[in-house]
N, C-alpha and C positions, 0 to 999 in steps of 0.2 A: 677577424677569423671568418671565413668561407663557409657556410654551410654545410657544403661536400668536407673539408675538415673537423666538424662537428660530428660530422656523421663517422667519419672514418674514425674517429677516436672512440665512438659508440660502441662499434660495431667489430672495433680489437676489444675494447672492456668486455664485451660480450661475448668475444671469441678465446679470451684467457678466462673465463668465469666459467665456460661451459668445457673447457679443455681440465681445465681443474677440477670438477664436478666430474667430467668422465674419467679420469686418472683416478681419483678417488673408488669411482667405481669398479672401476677396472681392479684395483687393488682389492678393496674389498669381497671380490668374487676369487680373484685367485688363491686368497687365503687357505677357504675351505675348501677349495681342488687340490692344491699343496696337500692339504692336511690328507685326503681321502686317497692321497695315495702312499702314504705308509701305512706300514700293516697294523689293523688293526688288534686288540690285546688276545682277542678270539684267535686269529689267524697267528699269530706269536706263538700263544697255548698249543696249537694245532702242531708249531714246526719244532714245537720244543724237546730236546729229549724225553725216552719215558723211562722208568725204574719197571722190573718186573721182578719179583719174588721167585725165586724157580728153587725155595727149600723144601716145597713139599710135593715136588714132579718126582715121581718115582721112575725108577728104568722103565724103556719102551714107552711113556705118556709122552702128550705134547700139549702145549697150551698155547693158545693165542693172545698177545696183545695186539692194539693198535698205536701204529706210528704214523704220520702225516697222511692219516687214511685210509693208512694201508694196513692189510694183517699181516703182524711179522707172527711166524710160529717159532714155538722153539722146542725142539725136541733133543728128551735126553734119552741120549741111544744105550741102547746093551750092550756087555760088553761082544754078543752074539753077533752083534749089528757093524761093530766099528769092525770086527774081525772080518765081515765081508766084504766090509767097505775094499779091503786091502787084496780081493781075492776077485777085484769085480773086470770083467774083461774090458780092457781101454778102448779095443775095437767097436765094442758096443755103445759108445757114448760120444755125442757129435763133439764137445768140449772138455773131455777127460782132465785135463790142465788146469781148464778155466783159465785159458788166457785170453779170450776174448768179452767171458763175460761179466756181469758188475760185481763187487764184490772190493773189499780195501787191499791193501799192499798187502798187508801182514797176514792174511789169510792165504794159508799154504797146504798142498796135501790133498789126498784124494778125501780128506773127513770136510774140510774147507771151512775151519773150524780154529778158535782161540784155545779151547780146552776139548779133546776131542770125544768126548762124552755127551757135550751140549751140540747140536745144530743150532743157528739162531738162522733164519731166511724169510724174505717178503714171498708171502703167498701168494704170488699172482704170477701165470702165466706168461712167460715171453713172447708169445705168440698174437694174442689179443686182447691179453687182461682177464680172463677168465679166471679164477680160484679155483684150482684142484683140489682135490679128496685126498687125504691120506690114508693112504694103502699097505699099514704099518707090518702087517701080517703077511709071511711068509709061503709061498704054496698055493695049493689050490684053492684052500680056504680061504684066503683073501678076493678071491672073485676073479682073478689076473693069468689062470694058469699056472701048471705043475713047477715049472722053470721062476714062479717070481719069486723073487729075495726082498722085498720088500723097499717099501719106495712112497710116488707119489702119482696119481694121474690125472691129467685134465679131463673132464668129462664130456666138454663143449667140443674137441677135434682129435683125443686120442693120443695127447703126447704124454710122454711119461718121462719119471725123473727118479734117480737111487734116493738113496735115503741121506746123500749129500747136499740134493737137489739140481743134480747133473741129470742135461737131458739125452735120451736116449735118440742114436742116430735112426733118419728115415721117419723124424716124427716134425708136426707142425712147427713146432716151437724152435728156435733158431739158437736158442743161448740158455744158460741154466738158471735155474731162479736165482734170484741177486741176492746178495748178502746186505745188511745194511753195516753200516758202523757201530759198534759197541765195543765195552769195556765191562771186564767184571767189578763191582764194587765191590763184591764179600764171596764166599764159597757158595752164597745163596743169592743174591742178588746181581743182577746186570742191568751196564745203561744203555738202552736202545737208542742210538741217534748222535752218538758221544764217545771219542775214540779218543783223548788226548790223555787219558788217564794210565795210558800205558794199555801198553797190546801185548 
């Protein structure tokens, strides 16, 4: 046997032994890149549905929880509120319908609502993410002028929304605050983020 064949048989040993070492590596690294792109148990936590108690919201209150970040409010209207709801001019609102903005199937009606006493909605702006004020108060007394019926407004550019969270036309905001998914569990409980329980 040739030298150059000595060598050549070397120098494959050597090229399957370092091919194998790097495969190994190579695997080894992928593992934990694999792994750090499923969500972590935090981020799970974060997407998970939430429960919110709503048995001791009394007429006209609202309270906030948080869903994937967001503040959803939920407000339980009077029956002074839902009445206007029914009496509020269509002309005046860029999506009266709400067919264009976010919100599930099963939410229908100018209350845009499962039970029309509760609001449930993500508090944030369509516009740019801002969080409006609630403006729950009727009149001049609410700070909004003699004509307001009570509602919602962004502070950050002036758009305003009814007490649906439909926005009003000629203002920043392109669409009405979104509705997220829920289901009631009990007369006093909802689940924020979870609709299959029946709508």
């Amino acid at each position: 046997m040739s030298d150059d064949t000595k060598m050549d048989g070397g120098r494959r040993t050597l090229v399957i032994a370092t091919s194998a070492v790097g495969g190994a590596a190579v695997a080894g690294a992928a593992v934990p890149f694999l792994a750090s792109l499923t969500p972590s148990e935090r981020a799970k936590a974060a997407g998970a549905p939430v429960e919110a108690d709503i048995g001791k919201l009394q007429p006209g209150e609202m309270m906030t929880v948080e869903w994937r970040g967001k503040p959803v409010w939920i407000l339980r209207r009077t029956p002074e509120q839902i009445a206007q709801l029914k009496k509020e001019d269509a002309a005046l609102l860029a999506d009266p319908d709400s067919k264009r903005s976010e919100q599930p199937a099963y939410i229908k009606g100018e209350g845009r609502a499962l039970k029309p006493e509760y609001l449930v909605v993500i508090g944030i702006c369509t516009h740019l993410g801002c969080s409006p004020s609630a403006k729950l108060q009727q009149g001049a007394d609410s700070g909004m002028g003699a004509d307001w019926q009570g509602g919602f407004l962004c502070p950050c550019h002036g758009s305003t929304f009814d007490l649906s969270g439909r926005v009003f036309r000629n203002k920043p905001a392109p669409d009405n605050l979104p509705i997220p998914p829920h289901t009631y569990l009990s007369d006093t409980r909802i689940l924020i983020g979870e609709d299959s329980k029946g709508a």
